[in-house]
C-alpha positions in Angstrom: -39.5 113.2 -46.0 -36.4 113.7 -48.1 -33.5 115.7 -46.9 -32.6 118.5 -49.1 -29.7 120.9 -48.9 -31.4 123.7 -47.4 -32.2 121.1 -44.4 -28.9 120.6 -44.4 -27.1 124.2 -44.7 -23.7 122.7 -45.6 -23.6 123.6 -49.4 -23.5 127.5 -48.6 -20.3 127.1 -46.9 -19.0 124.5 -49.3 -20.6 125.5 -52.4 -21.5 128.9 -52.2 -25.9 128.5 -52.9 -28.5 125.9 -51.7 -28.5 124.1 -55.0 -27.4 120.5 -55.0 -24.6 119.8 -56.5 -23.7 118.2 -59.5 -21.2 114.8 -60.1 -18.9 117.4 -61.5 -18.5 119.9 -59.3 -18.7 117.1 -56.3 -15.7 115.4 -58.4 -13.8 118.6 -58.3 -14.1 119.2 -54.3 -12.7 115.6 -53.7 -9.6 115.8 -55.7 -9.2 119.4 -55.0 -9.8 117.7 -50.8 -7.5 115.0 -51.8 -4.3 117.1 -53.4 -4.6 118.9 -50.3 -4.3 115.9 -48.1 -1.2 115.1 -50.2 0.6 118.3 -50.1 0.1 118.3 -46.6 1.7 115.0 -46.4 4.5 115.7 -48.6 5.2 118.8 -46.6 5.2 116.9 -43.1 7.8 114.3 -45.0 10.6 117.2 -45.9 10.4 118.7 -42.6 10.6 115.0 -40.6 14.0 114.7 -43.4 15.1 118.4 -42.9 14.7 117.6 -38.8 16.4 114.1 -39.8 19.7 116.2 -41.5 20.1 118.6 -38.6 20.5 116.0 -36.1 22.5 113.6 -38.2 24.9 116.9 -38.6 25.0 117.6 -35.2 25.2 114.1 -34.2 28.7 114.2 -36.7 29.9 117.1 -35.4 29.5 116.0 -31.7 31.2 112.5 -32.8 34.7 114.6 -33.9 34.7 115.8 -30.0 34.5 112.9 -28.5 37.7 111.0 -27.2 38.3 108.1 -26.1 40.6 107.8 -22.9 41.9 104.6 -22.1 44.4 104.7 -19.2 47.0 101.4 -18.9 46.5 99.7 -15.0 49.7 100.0 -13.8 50.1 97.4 -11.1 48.9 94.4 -13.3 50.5 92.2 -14.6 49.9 91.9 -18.2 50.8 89.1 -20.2 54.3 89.3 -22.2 54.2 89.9 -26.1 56.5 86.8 -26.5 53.5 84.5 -24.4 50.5 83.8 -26.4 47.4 82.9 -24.5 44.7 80.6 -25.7 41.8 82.0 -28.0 39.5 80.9 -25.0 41.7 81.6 -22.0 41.5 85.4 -20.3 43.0 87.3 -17.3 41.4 87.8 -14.4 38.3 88.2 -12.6 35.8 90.5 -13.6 32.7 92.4 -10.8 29.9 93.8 -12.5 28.1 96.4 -10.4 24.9 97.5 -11.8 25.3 96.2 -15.6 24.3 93.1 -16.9 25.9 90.6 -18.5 25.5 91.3 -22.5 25.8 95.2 -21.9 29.4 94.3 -19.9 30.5 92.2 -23.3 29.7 94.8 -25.2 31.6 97.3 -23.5 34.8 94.8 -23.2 34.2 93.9 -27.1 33.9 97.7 -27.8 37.4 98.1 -25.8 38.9 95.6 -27.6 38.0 96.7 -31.1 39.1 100.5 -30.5 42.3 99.8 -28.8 43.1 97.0 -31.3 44.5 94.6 -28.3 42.9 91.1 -28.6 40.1 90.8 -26.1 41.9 87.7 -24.5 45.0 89.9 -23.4 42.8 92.9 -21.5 42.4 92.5 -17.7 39.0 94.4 -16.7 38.4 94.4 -13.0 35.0 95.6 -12.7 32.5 97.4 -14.5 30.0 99.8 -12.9 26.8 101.7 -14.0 27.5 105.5 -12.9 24.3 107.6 -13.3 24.2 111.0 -15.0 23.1 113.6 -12.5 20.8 116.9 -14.6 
């Protein structure tokens, strides 16, 4: 037994008639299938970068709001301008309350590089995780 399109019933939607088709016309679906898939795909990738450039312009625009507040401690003792320390020597003791180690140096090495004062002369008492509350 040999299956024939009428078994079959797809070429009426596909085709339009029960007759098989030829190489042709079965060439013609596919790329006409295929350009689809493409279009498809190349309309997904300019709204993913049209999404990308609305964020990114937000993301700038929230950037120029936010300040950086730095207050100087005012009871400690910091080092005099005319007393270099050692490149390995720094002030202090420093208790870290729900941060780990690495994320701690990058906050101190973040404080050092936008207040432009050498990492060796800031005196950081402690450091602690606060938890946003929605």
């Amino acid at each position: 037994m040999t299956i024939t399109p009428q078994m079959l019933g797809i070429f009426t939607d596909i085709y339009g008639s029960y007759e098989a088709m030829t190489i042709g016309r079965a060439l013609l679906i596919a790329v006409v299938g295929f350009l689809t898939v493409v279009c498809i795909l190349a309309l997904i990738a300019l709204f993913i970068k049209l999404v990308a450039f609305i964020f990114s312009a937000v993301e700038k625009k929230n950037a120029k709001k936010v300040e950086t507040i730095i207050t100087p401690v005012e009871n400690s003792p910091a080092p005099s301008a005319g007393n270099p320390l050692p490149e390995a020597e720094s002030q202090g003791e420093l208790e870290l309350i729900g941060v780990d180690e690495p994320t701690a140096a990058m906050l101190m090495a973040l404080v050092s590089y936008k207040t432009e004062i050498p990492l060796n002369r800031l005196i950081f008492r402690s450091i602690k995780l606060v938890e946003d509350e929605k």
